[in-house]
VEXMI-329364 format. One line per field, with one value per residue: residue number from 1; x, y, z of N, C-alpha, C, O, CB in turn; residue in three letters. Coordinates in Angstrom, 2 decimals, padded with zeros to 5 digits. Glycine has a CB too. Layout:
# VEXMI-329364
vodo: NUM/...
nxx: X/...
nyy: Y/...
nzz: Z/...
caxx: X/...
cayy: Y/...
cazz: Z/...
cxx: X/...
cyy: Y/...
czz: Z/...
oxx: X/...
oyy: Y/...
ozz: Z/...
cbxx: X/...
cbyy: Y/...
cbzz: Z/...
semar: ALA/...
END
This chain:
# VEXMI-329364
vodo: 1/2/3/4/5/6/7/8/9/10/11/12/13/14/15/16/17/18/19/20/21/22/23/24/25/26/27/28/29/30/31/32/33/34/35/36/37/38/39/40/41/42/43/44/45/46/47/48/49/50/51/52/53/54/55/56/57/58/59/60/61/62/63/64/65/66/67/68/69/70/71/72/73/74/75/76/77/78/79/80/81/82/83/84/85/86/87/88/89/90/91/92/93/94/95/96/97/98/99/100/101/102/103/104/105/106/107/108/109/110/111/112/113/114/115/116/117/118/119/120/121/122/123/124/125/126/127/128/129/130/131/132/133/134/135/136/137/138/139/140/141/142/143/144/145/146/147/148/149/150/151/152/153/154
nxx: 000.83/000.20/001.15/000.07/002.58/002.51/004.01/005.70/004.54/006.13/008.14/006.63/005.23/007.55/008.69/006.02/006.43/008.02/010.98/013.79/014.03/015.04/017.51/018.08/016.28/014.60/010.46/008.83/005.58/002.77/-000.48/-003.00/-004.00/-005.63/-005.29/-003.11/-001.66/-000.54/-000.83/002.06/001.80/-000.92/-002.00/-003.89/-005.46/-004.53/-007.00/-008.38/-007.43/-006.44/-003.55/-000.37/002.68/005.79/008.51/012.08/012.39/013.44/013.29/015.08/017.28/019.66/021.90/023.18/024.13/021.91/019.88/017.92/016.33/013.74/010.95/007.99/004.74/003.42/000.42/-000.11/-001.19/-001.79/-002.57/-003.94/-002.14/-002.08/-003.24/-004.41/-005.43/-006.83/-006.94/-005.19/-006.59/-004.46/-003.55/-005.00/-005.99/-004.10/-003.73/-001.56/001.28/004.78/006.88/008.92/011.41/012.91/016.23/017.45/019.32/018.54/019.38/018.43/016.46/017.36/016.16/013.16/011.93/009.02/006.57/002.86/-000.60/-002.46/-004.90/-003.05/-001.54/-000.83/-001.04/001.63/003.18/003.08/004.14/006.85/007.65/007.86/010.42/013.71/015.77/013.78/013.23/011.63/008.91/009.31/006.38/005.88/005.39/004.72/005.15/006.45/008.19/008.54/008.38/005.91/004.67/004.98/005.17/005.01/005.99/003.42
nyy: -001.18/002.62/005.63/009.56/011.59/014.85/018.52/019.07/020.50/021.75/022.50/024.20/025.69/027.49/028.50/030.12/032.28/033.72/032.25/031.26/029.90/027.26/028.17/030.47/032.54/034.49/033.48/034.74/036.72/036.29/036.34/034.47/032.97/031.15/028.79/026.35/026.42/024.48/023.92/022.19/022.00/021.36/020.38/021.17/023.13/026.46/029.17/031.08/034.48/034.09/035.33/034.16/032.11/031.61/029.80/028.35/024.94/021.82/018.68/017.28/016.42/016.90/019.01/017.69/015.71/014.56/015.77/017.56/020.66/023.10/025.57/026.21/026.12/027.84/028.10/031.32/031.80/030.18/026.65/023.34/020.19/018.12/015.04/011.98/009.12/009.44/010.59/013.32/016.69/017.92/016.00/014.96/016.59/016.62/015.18/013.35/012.37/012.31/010.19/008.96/006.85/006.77/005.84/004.84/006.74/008.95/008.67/008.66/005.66/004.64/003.34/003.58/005.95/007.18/008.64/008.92/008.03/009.52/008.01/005.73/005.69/005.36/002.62/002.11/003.32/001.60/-000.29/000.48/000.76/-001.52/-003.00/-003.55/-001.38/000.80/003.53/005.62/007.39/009.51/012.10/014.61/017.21/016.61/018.04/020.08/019.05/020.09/019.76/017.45/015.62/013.50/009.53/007.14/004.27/002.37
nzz: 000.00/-000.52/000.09/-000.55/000.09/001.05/001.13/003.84/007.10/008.72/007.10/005.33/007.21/007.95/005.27/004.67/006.23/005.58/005.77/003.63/000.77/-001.56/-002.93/-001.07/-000.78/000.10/-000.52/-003.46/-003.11/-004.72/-006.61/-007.03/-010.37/-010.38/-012.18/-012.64/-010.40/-008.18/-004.38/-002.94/-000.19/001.06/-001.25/-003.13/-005.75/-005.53/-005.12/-007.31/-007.18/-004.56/-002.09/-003.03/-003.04/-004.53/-005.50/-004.95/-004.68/-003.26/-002.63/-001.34/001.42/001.44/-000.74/-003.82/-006.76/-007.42/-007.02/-007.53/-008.05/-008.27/-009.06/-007.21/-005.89/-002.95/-000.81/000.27/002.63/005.63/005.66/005.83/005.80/003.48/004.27/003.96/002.67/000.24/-003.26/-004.10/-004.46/-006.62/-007.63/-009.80/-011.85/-014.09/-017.07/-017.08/-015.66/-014.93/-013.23/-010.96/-009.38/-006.10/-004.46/-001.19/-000.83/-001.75/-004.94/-007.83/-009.36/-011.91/-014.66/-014.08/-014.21/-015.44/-018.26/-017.29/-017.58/-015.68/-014.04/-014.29/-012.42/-009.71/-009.26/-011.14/-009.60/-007.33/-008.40/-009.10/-006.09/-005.89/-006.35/-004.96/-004.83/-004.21/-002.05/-002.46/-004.07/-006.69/-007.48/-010.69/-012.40/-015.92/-018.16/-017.25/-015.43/-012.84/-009.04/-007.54/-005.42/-003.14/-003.01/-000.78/000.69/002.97
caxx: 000.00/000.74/-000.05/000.70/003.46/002.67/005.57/006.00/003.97/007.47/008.69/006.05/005.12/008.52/008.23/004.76/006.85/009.47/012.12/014.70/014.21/016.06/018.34/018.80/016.30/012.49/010.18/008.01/004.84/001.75/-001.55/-003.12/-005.16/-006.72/-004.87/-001.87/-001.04/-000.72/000.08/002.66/001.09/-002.27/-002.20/-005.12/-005.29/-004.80/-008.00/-008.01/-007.65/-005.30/-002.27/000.42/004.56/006.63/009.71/012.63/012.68/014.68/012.75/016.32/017.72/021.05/022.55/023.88/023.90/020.61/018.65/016.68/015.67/012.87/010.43/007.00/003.62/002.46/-000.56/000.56/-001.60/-001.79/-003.06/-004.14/-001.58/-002.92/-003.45/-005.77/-005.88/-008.15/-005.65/-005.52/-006.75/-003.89/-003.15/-006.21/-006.14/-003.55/-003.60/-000.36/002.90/006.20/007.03/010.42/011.77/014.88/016.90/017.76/020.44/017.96/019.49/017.75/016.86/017.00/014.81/011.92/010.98/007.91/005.55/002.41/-001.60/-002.89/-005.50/-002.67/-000.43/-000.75/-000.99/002.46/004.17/003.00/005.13/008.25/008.17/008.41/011.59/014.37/016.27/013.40/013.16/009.86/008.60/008.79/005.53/006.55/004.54/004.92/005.03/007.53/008.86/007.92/007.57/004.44/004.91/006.11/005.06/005.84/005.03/002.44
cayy: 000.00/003.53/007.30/010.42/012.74/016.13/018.99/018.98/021.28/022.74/023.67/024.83/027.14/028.68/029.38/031.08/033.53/034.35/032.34/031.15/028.75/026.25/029.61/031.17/033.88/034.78/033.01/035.78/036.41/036.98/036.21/033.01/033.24/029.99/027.49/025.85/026.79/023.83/023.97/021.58/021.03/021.16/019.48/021.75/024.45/027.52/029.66/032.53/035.74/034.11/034.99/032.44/031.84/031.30/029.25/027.05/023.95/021.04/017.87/016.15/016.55/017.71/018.90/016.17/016.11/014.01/016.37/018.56/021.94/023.44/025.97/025.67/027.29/026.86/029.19/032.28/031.85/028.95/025.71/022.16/019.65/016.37/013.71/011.07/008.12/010.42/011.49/014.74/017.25/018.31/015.13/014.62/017.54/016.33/013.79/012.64/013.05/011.92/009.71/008.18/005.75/006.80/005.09/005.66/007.82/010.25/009.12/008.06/004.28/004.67/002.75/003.29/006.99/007.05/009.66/007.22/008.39/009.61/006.99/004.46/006.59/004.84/001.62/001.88/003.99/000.63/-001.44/000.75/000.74/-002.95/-002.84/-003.61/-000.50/002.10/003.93/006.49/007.71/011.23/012.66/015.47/017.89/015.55/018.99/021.58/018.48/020.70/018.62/018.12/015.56/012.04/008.60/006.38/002.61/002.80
cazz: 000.00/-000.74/000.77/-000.78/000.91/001.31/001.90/005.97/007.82/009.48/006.07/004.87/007.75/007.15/004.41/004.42/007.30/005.16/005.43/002.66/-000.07/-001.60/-003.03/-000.11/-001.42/000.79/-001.38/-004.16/-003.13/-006.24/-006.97/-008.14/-011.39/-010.49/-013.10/-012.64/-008.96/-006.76/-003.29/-002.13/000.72/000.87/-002.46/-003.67/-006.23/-005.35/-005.99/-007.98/-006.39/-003.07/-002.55/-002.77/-002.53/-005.63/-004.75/-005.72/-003.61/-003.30/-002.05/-000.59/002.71/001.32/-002.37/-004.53/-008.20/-007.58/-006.05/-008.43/-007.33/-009.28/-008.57/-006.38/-005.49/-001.72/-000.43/001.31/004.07/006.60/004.77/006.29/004.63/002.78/005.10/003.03/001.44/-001.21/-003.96/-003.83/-006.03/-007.61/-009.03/-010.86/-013.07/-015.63/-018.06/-017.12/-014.64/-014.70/-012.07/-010.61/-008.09/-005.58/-003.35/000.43/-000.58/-002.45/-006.15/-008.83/-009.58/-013.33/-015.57/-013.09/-014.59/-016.74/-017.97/-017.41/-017.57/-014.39/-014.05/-013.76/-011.80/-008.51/-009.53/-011.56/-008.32/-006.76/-008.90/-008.47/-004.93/-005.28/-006.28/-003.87/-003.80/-004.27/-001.18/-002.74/-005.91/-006.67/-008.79/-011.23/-014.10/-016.81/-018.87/-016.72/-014.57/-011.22/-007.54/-007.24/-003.90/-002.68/-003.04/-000.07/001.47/004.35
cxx: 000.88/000.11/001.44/001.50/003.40/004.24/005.18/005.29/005.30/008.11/007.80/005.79/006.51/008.88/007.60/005.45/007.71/010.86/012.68/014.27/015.00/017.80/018.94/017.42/014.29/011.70/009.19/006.99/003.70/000.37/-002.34/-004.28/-005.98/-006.52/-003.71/-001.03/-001.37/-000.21/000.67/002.22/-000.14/-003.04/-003.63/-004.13/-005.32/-005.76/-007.60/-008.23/-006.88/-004.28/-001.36/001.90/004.59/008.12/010.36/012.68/013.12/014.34/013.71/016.49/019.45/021.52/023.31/023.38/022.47/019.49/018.29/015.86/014.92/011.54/008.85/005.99/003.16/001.49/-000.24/-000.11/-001.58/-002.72/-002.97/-003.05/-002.37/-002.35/-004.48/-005.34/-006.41/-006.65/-005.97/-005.97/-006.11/-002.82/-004.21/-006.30/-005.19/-003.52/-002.72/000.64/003.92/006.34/008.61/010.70/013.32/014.96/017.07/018.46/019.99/018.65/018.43/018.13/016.55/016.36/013.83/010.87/009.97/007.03/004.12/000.82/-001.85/-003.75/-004.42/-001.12/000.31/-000.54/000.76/003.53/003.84/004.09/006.64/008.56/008.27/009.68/012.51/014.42/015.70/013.25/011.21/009.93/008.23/007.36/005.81/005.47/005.32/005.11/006.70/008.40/008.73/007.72/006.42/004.25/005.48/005.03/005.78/005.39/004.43/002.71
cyy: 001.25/004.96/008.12/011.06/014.26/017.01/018.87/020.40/022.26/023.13/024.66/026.22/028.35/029.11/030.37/032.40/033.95/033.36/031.49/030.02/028.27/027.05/030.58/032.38/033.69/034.48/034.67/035.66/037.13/036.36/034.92/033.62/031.80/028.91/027.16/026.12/025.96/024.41/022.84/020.69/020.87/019.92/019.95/022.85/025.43/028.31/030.76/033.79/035.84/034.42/034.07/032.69/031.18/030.73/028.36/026.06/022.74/019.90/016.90/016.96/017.48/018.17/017.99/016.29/015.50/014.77/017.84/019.89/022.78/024.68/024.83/026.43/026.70/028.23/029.96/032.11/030.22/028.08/024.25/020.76/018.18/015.37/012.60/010.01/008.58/010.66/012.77/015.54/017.90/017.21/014.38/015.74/017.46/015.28/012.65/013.30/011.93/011.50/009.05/007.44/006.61/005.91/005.58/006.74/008.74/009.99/008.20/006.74/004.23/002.98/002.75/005.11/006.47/008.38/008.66/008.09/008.33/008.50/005.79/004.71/005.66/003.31/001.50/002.37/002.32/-000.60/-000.88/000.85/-000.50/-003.64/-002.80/-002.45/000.85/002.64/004.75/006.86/009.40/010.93/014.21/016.00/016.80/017.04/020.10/020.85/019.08/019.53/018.50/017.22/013.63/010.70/007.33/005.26/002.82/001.96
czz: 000.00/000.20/-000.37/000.26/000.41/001.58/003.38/006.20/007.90/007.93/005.68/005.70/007.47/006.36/004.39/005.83/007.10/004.82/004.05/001.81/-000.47/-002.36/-002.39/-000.18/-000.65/-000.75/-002.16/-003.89/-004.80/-005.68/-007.70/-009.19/-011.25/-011.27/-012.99/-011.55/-007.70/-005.60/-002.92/-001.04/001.00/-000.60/-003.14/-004.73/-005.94/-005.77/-006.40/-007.11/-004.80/-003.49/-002.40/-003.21/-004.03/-004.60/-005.22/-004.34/-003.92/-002.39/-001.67/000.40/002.74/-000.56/-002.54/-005.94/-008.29/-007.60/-006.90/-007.36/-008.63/-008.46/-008.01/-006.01/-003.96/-001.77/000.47/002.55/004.66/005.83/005.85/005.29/004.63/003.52/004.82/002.61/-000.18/-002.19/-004.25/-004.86/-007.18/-008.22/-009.61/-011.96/-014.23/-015.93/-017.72/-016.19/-014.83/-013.30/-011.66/-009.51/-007.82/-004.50/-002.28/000.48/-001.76/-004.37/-006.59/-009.43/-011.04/-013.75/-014.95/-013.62/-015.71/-016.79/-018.36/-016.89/-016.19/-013.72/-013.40/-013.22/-010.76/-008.40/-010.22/-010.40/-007.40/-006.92/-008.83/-007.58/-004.69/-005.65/-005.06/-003.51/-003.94/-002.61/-001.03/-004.14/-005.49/-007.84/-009.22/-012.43/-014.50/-017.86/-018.91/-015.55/-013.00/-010.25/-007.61/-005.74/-003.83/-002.41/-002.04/000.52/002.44/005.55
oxx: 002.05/-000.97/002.58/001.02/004.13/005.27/004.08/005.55/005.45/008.55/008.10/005.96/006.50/009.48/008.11/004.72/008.41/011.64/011.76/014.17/016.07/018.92/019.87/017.68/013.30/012.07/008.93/006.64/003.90/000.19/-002.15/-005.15/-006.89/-007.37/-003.02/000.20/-002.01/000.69/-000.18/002.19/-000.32/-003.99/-004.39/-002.96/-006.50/-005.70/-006.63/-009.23/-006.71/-003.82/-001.56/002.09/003.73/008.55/009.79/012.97/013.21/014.95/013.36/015.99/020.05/021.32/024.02/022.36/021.78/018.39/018.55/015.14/015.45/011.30/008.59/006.30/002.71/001.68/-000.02/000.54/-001.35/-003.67/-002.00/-003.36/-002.96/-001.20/-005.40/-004.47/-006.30/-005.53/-007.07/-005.80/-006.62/-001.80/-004.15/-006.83/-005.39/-003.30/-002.92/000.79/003.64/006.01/009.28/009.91/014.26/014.08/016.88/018.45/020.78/018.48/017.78/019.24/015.46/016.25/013.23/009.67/010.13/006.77/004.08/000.93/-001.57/-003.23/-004.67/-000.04/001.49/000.12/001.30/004.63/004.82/004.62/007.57/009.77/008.66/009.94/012.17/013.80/016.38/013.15/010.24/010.76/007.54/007.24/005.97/004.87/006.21/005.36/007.49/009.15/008.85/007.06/005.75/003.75/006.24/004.11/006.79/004.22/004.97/002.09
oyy: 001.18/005.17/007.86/011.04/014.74/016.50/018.45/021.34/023.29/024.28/025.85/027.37/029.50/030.19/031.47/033.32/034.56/033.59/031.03/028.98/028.59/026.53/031.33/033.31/033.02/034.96/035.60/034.51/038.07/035.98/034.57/034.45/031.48/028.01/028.08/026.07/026.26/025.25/022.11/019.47/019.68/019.15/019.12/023.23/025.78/028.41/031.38/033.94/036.82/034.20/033.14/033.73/030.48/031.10/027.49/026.44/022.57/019.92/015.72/018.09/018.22/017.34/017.46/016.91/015.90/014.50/018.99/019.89/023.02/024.50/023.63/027.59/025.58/029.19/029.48/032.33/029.25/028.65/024.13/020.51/017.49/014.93/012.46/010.29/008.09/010.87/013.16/015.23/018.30/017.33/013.17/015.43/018.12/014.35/011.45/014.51/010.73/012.20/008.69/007.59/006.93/005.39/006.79/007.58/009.22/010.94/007.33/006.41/003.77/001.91/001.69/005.36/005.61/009.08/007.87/008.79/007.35/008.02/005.10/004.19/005.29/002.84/000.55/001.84/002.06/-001.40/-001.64/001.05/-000.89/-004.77/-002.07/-001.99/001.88/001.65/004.65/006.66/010.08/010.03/015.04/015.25/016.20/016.42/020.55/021.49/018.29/018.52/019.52/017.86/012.95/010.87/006.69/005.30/003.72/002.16
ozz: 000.38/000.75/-000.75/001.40/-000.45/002.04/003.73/005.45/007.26/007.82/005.69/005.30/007.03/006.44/004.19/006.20/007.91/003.89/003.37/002.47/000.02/-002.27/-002.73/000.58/-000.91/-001.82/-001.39/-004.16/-005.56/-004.53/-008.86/-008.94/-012.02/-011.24/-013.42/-011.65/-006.70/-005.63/-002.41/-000.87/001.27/-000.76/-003.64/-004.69/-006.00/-006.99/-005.96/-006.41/-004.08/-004.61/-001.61/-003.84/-004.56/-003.51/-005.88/-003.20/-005.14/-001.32/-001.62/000.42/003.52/-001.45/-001.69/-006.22/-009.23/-008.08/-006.57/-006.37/-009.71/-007.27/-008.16/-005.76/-003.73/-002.52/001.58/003.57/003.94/005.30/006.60/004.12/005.46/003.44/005.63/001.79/-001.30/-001.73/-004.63/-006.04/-008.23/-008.90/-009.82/-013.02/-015.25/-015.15/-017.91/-016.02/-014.84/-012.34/-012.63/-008.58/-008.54/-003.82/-002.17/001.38/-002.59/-005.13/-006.01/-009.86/-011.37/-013.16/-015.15/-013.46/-016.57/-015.81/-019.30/-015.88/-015.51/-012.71/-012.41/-013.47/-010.78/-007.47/-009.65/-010.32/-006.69/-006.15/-008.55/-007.48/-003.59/-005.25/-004.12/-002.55/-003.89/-001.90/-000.26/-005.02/-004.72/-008.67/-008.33/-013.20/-013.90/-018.90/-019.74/-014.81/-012.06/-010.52/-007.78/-004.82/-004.50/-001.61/-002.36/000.91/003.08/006.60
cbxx: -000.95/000.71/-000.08/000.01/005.04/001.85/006.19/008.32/003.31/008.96/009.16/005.19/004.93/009.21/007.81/002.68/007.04/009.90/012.70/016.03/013.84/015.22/017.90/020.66/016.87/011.85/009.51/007.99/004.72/002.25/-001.51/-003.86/-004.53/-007.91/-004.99/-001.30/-001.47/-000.19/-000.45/003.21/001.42/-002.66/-002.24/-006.35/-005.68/-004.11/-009.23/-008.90/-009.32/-004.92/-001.76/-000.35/005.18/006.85/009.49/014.40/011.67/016.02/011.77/017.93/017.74/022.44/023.37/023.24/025.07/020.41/019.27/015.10/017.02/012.22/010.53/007.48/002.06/003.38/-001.69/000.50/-003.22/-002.34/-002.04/-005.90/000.17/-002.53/-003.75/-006.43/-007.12/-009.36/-005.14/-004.49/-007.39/-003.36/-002.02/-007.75/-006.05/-002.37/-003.06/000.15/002.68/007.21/005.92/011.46/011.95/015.66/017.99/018.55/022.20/018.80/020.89/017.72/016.09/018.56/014.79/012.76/011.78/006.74/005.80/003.45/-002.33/-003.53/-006.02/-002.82/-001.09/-001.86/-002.30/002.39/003.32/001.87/004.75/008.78/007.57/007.48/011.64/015.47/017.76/011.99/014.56/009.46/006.73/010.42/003.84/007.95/004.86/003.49/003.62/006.41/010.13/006.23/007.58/002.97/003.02/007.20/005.18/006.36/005.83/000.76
cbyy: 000.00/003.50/008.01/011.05/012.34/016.18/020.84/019.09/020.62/021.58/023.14/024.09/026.89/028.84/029.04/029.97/033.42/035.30/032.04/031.00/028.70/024.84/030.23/031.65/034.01/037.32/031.48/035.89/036.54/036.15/037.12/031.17/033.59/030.42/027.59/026.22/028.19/022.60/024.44/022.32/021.11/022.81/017.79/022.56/024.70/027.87/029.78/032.78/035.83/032.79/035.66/030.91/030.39/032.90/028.81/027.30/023.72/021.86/017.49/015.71/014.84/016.42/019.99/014.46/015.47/013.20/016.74/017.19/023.01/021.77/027.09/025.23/027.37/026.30/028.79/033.82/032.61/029.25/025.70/022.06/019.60/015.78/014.08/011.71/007.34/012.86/010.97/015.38/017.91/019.54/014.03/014.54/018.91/016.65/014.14/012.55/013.26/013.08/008.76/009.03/003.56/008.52/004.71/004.87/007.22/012.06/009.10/008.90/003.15/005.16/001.41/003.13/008.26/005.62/011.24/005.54/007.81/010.74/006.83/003.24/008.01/005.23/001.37/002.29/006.05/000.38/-001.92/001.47/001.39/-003.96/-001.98/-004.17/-000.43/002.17/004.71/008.23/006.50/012.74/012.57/014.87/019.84/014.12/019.63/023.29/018.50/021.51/019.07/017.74/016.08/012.42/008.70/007.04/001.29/002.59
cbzz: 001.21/-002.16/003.80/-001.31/000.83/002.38/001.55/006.84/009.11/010.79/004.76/004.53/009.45/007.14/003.87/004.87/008.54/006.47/006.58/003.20/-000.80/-002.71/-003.39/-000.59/-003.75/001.50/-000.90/-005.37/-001.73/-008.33/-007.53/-007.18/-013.16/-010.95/-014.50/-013.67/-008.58/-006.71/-002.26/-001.80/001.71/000.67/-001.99/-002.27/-006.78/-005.50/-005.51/-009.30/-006.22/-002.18/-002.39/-003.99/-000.70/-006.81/-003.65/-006.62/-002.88/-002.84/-002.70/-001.39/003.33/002.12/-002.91/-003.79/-009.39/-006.73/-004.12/-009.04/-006.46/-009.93/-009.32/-005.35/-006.79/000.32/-000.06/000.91/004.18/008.22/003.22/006.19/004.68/000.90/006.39/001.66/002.03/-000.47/-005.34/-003.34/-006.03/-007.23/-008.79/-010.05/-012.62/-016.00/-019.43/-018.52/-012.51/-015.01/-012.00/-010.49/-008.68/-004.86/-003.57/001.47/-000.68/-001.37/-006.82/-009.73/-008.66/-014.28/-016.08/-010.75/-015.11/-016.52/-019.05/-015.96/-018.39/-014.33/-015.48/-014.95/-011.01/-007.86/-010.34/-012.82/-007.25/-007.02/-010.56/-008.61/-004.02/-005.57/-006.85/-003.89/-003.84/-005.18/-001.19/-001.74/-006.93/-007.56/-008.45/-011.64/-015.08/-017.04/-018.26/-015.82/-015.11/-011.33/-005.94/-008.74/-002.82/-000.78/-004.07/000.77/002.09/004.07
semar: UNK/UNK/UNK/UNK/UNK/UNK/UNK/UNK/UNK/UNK/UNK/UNK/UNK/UNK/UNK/UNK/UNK/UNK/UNK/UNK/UNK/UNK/UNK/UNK/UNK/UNK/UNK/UNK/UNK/UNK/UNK/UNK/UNK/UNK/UNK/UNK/UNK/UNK/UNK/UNK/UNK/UNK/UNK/UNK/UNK/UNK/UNK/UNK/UNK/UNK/UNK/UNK/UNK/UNK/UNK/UNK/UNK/UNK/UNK/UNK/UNK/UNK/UNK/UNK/UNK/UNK/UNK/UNK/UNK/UNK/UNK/UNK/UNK/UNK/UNK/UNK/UNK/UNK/UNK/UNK/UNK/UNK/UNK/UNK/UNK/UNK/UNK/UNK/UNK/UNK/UNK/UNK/UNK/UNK/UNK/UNK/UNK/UNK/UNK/UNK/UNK/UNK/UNK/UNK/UNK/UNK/UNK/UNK/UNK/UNK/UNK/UNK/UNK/UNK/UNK/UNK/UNK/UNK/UNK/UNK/UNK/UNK/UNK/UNK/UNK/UNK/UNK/UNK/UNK/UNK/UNK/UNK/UNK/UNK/UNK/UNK/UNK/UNK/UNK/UNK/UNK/UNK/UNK/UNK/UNK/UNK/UNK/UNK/UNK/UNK/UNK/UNK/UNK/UNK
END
């Protein structure tokens, strides 16, 4: 069995209070227009008209050529993060995501990426975590490659 992974509460709040992203640099705040602005953690869309955090972030524990840093949208204000079984709603709105398997030590278990119809998202993150040395499955835009959150055994 599987659960989604949300970002962490504790990053996230610090974020939303200023501090530093994966750059060093207070994340940008703007405006959502209502399309294409997940949050991280909440795992919702941002609605149109909130405001919300621009940001590069960096879903490893340390830099390493592995570790992909890419931007990120969370919701400027205080947000409940995804705690469900439910899949959330911001991975139902595309067709498709890019998915990957890593190892304990955060690299990448090549031949395990795919860009693979949403529908049979979960079901195929099922079969790369049965792999010895996957540790979790990132999920990624399948489009702009972006975090979108973490795939892990229950």
């Amino acid at each position: 069995m599987t659960r989604i992974t949300a970002l962490s509460t504790k990053i996230t709040r610090q974020l939303q209070n200023g501090g530093p992203d994966a750059h060093g640099q207070p994340p940008e705040r703007s405006i959502s227009d209502g399309e294409g602005n997940p949050c991280r953690h909440c795992l919702r869309h941002i609605p149109k008209g909130a405001e919300m955090l621009i940001l590069a972030h960096r879903p490893f524990a340390t830099a390493q050529p592995y570790a992909e840093t890419g931007p990120i949208f969370l919701c400027a204000a205080p947000c409940s993060r995804h705690d469900s079984a439910e899949l959330p709603e911001v991975l139902t709105s595309s067709p498709d995501y890019l998915i990957k398997g890593y190892n304990a030590e955060d690299r990448i278990v090549y031949g395990t990426g795919i860009v693979i119809p949403q529908p049979e998202m979960m079901q195929q993150a099922e079969k790369i975590l049965a792999k010895e040395h996957v540790a979790y499955v990132h999920i990624r835009s399948a489009r702009n490659n972006c975090y979108q959150a973490r795939i892990d055994r229950t």
